[in-house]
C-alpha positions in Angstrom: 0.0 0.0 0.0 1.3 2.9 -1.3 2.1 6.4 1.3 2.4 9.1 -0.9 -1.6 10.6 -2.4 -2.1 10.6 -6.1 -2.1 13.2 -8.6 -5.7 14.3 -8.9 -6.7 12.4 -6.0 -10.6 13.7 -5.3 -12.9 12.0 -2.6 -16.3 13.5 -1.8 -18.3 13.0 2.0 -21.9 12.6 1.2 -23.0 11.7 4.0 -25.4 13.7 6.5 -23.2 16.3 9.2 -23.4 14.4 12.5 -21.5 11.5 10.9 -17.9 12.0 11.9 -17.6 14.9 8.7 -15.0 16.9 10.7 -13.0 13.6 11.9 -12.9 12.1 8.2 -11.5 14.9 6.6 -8.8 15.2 9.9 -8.2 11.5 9.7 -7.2 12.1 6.2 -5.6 15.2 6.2 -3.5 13.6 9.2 -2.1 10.8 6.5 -0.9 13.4 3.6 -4.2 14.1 2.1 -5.0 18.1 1.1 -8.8 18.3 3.2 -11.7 20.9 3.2 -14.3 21.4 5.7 -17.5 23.1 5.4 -15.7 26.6 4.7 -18.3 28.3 6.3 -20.8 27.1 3.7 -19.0 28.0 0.6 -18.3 24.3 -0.6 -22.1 24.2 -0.4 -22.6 27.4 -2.4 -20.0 26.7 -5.0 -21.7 23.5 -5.8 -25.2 25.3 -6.3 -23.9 28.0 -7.9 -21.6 26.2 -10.4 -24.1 23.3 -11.1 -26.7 25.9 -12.1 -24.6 28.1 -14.3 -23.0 24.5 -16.0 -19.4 25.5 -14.9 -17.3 22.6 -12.6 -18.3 22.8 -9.2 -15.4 23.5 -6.4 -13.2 24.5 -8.9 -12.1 27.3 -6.6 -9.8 24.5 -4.7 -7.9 22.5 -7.4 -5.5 21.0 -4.8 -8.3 19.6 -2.6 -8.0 15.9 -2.6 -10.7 15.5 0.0 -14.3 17.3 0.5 -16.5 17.2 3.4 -19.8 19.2 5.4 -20.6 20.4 2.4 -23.7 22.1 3.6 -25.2 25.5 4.3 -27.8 26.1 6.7 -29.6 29.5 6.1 -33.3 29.9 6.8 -33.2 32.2 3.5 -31.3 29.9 1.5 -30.3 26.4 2.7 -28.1 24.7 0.2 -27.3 20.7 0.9 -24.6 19.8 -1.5 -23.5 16.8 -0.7 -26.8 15.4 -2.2 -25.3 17.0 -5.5 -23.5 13.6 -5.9 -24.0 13.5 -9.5 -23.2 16.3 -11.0 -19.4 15.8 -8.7 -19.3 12.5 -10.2 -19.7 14.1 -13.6 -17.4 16.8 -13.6 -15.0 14.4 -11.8 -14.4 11.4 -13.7 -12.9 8.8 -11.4 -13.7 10.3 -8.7 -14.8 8.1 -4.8 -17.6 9.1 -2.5 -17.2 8.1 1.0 -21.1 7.5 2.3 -20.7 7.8 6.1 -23.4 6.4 8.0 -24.8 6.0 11.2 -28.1 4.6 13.3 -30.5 6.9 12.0 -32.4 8.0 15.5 -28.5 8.6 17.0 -28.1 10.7 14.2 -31.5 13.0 14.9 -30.4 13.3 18.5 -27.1 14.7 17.4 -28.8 16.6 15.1 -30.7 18.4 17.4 -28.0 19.1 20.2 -26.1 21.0 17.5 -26.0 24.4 18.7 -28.5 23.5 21.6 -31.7 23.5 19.3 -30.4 26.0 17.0 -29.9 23.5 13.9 -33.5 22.2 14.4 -34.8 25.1 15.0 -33.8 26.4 11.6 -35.1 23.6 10.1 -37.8 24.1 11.4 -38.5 27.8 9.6 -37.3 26.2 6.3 -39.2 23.7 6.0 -42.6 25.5 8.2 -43.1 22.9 10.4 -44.9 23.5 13.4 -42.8 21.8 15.9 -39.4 19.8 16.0 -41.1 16.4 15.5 -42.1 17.2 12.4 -38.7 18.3 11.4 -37.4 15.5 13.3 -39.7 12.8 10.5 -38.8 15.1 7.7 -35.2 14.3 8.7 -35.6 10.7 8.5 -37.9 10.4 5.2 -34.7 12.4 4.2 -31.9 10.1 5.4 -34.0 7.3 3.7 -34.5 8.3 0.6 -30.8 10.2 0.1 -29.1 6.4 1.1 -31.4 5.1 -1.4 -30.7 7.5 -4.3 -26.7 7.3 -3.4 -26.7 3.1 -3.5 -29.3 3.4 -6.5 -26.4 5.7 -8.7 -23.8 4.2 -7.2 -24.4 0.5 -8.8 -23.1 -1.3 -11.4 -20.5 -0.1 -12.9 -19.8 2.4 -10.3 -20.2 0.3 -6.9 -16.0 0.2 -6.8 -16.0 4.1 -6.1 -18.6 4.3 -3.3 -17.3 3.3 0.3 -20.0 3.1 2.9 -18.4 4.0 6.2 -20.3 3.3 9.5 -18.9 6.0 12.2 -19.9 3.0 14.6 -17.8 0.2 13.4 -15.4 1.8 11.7 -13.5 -0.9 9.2 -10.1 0.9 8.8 -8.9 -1.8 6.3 -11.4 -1.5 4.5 -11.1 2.5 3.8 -7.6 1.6 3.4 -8.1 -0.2 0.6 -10.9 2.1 -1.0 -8.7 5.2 -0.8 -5.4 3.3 -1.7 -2.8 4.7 0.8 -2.0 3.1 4.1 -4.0 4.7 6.9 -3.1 4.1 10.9 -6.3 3.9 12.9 -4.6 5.3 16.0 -5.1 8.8 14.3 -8.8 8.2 14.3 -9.8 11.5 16.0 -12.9 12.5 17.5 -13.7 16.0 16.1 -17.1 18.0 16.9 -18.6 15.3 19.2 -22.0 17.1 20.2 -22.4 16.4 24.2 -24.3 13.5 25.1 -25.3 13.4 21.5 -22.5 12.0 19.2 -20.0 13.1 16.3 -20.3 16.3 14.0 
């Protein structure tokens, strides 16, 4: 297993926040890999923005290998680009998508300690809901359906660039082998854990 990243090396989180996004792209980073993290929402808007004007998306970073929280959160304008996984796949040819994973009703609980209510609440005025357990069902009609459009694209002939990565049994040998350099699991960090709730 090779140590040093290849040229042109791109890999794409698409996977909700809440699923270890920070600790990915630091586990990564922490083994050679050039990583970006949220960027205070502008991964999200240069994926938008790009898609819609049919220029590449994130071209602003050409020495990125690795993308991750690739979301904006605005009650105005809320953009969720990892669910953009097509149009990254298309202007990246070769590319690998890391789907990270979690139980689902962990992953709500999280959700909603982010920022002590704040996340929810937000959600909450996008989507008009009158309380937080109706965003709390929108959330997991959402988690279902985005795992089943990710596993549905990425068949086939693509299955080989779509690791699924459960935060909660992590299989380091595994990623090791999808992302082709030789990864140490005793820098596994444990970035943005929400108290009592779980992992950013």
């Amino acid at each position: 297993m090779q140590h040093v990243i290849p040229s042109g090396t791109k890999i794409f989180q698409i996977g909700f926040n809440k699923c270890a996004t920070r600790s990915i792209s630091v586990f990564l980073r922490r083994h050679g890999f050039k990583t970006l993290d949220w960027a205070h929402g502008d991964l999200a808007v240069s994926i938008r923005d790009a898609v819609a004007a049919g220029r590449k998306p994130l071209a602003e970073w050409p020495d990125v290998n690795v993308f991750s929280d690739m979301e904006r959160i605005q009650v105005r304008d809320p953009i969720e680009g990892y669910k953009y996984f097509r149009d990254l796949d298309a202007a990246y040819p070769g590319a690998k998508f890391i789907l990270n994973t979690r139980n689902m009703e962990a992953w709500i609980k999280s959700r909603h300690a982010h920022g002590d209510g704040g996340y929810t609440e937000a959600y909450r005025k996008i989507l008009g809901a009158p309380d937080a357990k109706s965003v709390f069902d929108h959330w997991r009609r959402d988690w279902l359906r985005h795992h089943l459009d990710v596993l549905d694209y990425f068949s086939a002939d693509r299955r080989d660039r779509l690791f699924i990565w459960n935060i909660e049994a992590p299989d380091f040998a595994a990623l090791e082998r999808f992302v082709g350099v030789a990864l140490d699991p005793a820098k596994w960090p444990h970035q943005g854990r929400t108290a009592r709730a779980g992992s950013a």
